[in-house]
RODO-2510 file (C-alpha; in nm, 4 decimals, decimal comma):
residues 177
     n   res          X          Y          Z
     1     x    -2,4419     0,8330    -3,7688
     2     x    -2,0954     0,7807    -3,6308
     3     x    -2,1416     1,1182    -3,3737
     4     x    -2,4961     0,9390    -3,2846
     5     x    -2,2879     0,6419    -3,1669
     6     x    -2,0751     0,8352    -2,9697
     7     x    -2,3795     1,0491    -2,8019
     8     x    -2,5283     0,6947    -2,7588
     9     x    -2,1863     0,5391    -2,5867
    10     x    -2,1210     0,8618    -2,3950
    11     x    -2,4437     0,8559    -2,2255
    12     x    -2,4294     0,4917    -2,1336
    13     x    -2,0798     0,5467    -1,9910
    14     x    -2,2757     0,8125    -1,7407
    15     x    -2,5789     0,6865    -1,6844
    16     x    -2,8053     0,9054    -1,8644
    17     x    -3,1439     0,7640    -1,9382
    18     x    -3,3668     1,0320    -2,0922
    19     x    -3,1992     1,2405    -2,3673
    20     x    -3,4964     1,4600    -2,4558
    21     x    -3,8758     1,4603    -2,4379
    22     x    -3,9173     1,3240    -2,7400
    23     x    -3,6296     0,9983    -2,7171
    24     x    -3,6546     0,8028    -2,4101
    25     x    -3,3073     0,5920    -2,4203
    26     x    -3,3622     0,2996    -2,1718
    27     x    -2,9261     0,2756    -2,1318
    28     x    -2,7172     0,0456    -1,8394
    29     x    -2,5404     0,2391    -1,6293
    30     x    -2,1737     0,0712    -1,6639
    31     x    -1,9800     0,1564    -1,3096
    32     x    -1,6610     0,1478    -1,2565
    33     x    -1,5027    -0,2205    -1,1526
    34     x    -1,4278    -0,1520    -0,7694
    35     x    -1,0945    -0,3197    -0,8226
    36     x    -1,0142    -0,0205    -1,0740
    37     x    -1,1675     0,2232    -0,8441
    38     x    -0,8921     0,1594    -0,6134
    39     x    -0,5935     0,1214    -0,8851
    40     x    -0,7043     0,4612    -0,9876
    41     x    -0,6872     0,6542    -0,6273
    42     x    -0,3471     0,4200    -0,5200
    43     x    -0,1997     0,5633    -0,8820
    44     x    -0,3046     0,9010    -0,7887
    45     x    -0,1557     0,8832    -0,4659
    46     x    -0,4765     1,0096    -0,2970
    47     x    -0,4288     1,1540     0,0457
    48     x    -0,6640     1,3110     0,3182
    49     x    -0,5126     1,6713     0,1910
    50     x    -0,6898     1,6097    -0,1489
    51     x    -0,9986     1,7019    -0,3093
    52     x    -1,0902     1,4158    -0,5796
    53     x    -1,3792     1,5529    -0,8726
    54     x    -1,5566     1,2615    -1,0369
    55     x    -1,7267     1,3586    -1,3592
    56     x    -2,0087     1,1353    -1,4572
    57     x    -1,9688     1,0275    -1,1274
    58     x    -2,2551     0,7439    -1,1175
    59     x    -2,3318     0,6157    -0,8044
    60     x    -2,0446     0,7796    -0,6464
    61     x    -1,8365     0,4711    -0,5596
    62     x    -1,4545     0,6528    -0,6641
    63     x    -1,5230     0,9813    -0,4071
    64     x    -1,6760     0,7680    -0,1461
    65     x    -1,4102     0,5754    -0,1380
    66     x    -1,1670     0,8616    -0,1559
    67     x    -1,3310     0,9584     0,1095
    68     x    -1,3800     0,6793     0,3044
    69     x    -1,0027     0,4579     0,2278
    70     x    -0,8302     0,8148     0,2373
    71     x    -0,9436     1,0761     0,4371
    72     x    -1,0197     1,2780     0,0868
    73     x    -1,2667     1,5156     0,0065
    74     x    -1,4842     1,4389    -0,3125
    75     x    -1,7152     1,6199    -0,5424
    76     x    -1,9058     1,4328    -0,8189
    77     x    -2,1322     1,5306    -1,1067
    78     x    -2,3615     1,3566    -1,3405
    79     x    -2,6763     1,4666    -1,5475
    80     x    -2,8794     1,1560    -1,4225
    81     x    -3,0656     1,2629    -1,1010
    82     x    -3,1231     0,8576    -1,0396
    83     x    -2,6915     0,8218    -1,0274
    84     x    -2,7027     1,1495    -0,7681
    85     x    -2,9862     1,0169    -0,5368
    86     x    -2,7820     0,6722    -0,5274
    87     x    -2,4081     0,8699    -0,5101
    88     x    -2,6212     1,0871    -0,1720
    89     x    -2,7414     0,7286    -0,0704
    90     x    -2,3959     0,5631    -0,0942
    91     x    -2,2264     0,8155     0,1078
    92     x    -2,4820     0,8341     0,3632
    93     x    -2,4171     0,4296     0,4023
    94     x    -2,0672     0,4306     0,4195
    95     x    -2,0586     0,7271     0,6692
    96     x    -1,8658     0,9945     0,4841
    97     x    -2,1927     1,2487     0,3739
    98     x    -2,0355     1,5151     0,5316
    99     x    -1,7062     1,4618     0,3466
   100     x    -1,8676     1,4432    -0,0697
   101     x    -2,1440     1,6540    -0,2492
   102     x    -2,2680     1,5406    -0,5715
   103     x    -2,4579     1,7619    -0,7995
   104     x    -2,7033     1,7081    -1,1335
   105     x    -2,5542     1,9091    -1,4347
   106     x    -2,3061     1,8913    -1,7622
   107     x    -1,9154     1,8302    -1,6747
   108     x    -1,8521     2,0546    -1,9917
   109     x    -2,0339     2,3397    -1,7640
   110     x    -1,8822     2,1952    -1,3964
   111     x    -1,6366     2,4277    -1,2437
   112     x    -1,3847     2,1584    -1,1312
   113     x    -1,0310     2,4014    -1,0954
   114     x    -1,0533     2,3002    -0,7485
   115     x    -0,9901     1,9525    -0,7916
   116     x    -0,6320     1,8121    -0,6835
   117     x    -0,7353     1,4697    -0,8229
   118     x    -0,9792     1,4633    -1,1282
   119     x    -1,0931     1,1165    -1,2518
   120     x    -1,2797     1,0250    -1,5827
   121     x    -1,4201     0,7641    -1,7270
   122     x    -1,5557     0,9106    -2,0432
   123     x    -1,4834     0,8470    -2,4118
   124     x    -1,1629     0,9646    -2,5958
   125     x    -1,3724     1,2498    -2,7905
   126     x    -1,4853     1,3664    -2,4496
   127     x    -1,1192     1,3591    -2,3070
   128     x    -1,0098     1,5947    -2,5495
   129     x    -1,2747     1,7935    -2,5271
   130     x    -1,2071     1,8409    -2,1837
   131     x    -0,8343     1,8323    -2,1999
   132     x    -0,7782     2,2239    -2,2725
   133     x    -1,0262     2,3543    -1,9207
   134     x    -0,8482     2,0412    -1,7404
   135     x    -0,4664     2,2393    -1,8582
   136     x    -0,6423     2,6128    -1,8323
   137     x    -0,8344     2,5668    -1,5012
   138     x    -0,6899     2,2773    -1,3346
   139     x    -0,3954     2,3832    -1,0913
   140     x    -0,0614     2,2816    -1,1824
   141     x     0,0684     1,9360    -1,0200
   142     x    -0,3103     1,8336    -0,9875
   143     x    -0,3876     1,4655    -1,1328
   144     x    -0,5827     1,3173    -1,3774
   145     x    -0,6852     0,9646    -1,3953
   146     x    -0,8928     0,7779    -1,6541
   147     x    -1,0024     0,4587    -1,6487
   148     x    -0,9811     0,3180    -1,9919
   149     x    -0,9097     0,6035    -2,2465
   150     x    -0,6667     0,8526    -2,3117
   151     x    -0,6080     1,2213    -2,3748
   152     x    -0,4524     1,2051    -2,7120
   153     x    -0,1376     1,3561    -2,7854
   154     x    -0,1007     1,4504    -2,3697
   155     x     0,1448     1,1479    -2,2833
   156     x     0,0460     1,0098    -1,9457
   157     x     0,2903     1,0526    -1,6686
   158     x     0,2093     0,6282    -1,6118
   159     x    -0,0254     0,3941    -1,7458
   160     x    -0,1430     0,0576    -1,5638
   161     x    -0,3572    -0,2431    -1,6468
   162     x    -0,5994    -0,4011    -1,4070
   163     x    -0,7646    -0,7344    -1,4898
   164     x    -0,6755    -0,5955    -1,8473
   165     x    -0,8792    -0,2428    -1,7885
   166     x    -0,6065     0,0677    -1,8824
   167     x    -0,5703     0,3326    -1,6295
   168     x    -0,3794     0,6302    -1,7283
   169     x    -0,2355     0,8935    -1,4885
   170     x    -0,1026     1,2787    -1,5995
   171     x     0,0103     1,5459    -1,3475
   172     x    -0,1154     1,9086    -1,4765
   173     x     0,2076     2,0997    -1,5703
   174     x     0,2882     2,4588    -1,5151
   175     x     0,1078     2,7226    -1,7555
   176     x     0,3616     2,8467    -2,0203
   177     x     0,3711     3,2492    -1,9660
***
């Protein structure tokens, strides 16, 4: 019952609305404050050299405004195809289509080594999950930012607080040999 609550949380956290055939979860999509947005891609020190990944990206808003406040390129995924038509719509408004893609599909199955700025804002489960392809494929001296939870036992280079939302920043070190 306890994983169910996680699945349940998880999907809220990226929109999802339809699970299976057979459950039809009617869930809020919970974006990102815009305020927090901005802490995130000031702590990451975002610059027009970077690409920034969002996974469970939503409507887009963190790599459109990468794009748009910084120059950045910005790739973001999500398995609703409602949060990708209004991340495509969102860019298209605020002029920078040509700078962000967005694409429907799993961030477990998302080839994001490319990234020089990856941000989250997922549960702590799903951090952790992620946390050993963010060390293997991510290169080294890329950042990670999450907006409200953690990566365990991976100390964050800095943590903030915005309007009393955490945001927690770690640089990708080198690969041991």
């Amino acid at each position: 019952m306890k994983s169910m609550k996680y699945v349940v949380a998880f999907l809220l956290i990226i929109g999802f609305t339809k699970v299976s055939a057979q459950v039809n979860l009617d869930v809020p999509y919970v974006p990102t404050p815009m305020d927090v947005v901005e802490a995130m891609l000031d702590l990451a020190k975002v610059s027009k050299n970077d690409v920034v990944y969002d996974l469970g990206c939503g409507d887009g808003r963190i790599v459109v405004t990468a794009a748009k406040k910084y120059g950045a390129t910005g790739i973001g995924v999500d398995l609703n195809p409602e949060r990708i038509k209004e991340a495509n719509e969102n860019a298209k408004e605020k002029g920078v289509e040509k700078k962000v893609k967005f694409y429907e599909g799993n961030l477990f199955d998302f080839d994001f080594s490319k990234a020089s700025v990856l941000t989250l804002y997922l549960l702590p489960d799903v951090n952790l999950q992620l946390m050993p392809k963010i060390l293997k494929e991510m290169k080294p001296g890329s950042r990670v930012v999450s907006h409200a939870f953690d990566m365990g036992n991976w100390e964050p280079d800095k943590q903030i607080s915005v309007d009393g939302r955490t945001v927690y920043l770690w640089t990708v070190p080198k690969r041991k040999k």
